[in-house]
C-alpha positions, 0 to 999 in steps of 0.5 A: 948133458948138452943144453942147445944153445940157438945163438951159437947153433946160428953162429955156427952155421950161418945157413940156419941164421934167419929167425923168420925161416928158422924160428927157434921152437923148430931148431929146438925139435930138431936138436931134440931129434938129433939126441934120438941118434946121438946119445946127449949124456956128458960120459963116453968116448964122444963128451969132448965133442958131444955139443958139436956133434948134436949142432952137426945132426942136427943142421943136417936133418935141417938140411935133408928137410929143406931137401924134401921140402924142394923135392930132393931127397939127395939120392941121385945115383945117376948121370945126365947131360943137357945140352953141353952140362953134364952132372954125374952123383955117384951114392957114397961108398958106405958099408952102412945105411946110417953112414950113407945117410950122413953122407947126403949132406956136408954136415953129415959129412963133417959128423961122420968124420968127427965120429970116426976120429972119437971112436979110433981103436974101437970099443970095450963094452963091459969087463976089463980092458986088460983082459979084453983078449986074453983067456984066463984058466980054464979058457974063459975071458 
C-alpha cells in the first residue's frame, strides 16, 4: 500500500507546489480519489510503479478541477478561427471512455502510457498460466 507523500507529490510536479493554492489536506483527497481508480495495493502487474501511478491520477484530476473551475471541461472537438489564429482540437482517438478521459490531460496522458506499458501481454485471471489455452481431456480448460 502506497502512503502519499506532498513533498515528493510537489517535487515531482512543480504545477501543484504553492501551499496557499494547494493546501496539503486538498492533495490528500484527491490522491484518496485516485485510489478510487487505481487499486493502491502493493501485488499485481502495477506494484513497481504503483506510488507514480497514484501521483499521475492524481495530478490529473487536479488539473481537469483547475479546468472546470475556469470553465473548460477540455472537451473541445471543433475548429475555430479569429482573425489570422486559427486553433483546431480534435478528441482523442480511444476505444474507451476511461482512456479518453485520461487523455484530457498530459498526466492522463503519461498514466495511460505507463498502464499500457505494465499491463503488455494482457491478463491471467485466475487458473494456471500453463493451461490458459490449452483443453484438457473431455475438452475442458
Amino acid at each position: 500500500m502506497v502512503t502519499f507523500d506532498i513533498a515528493v507529490f510537489r517535487t515531482n510536479f512543480k504545477e501543484y507546489a504553492d501551499i496557499a493554492v494547494y493546501p496539503d489536506a486538498m492533495l490528500q483527497t484527491y490522491f484518496d480519489l485516485s485510489t478510487l481508480y487505481l487499486k493502491n495495493s502493493d501485488y499485481g502487474y502495477l506494484s513497481p510503479a504503483l506510488s507514480h501511478a497514484l501521483n499521475l491520477m492524481t495530478a490529473h484530476q487536479l488539473r481537469i478541477n483547475d479546468g472546470i473551475l475556469n470553465g473548460d471541461n477540455g472537451l473541445v472537438a471543433n475548429s475555430t478561427s479569429v482573425g489570422g489564429v486559427s486553433v483546431t482540437v480534435t478528441p482523442p482517438d480511444d476505444k474507451n471512455s476511461f482512456g479518453y478521459w485520461l487523455s484530457t490531460t498530459p498526466y492522463g496522458i503519461q498514466l495511460k502510457a505507463l498502464l499500457k506499458t505494465y499491463s503488455v501481454g494482457g491478463f491471467i485471471v485466475g487458473g494456471s498460466t500453463e493451461r490458459a489455452n490449452f483443453r484438457k481431456f473431455n475438452g475442458a480448460f
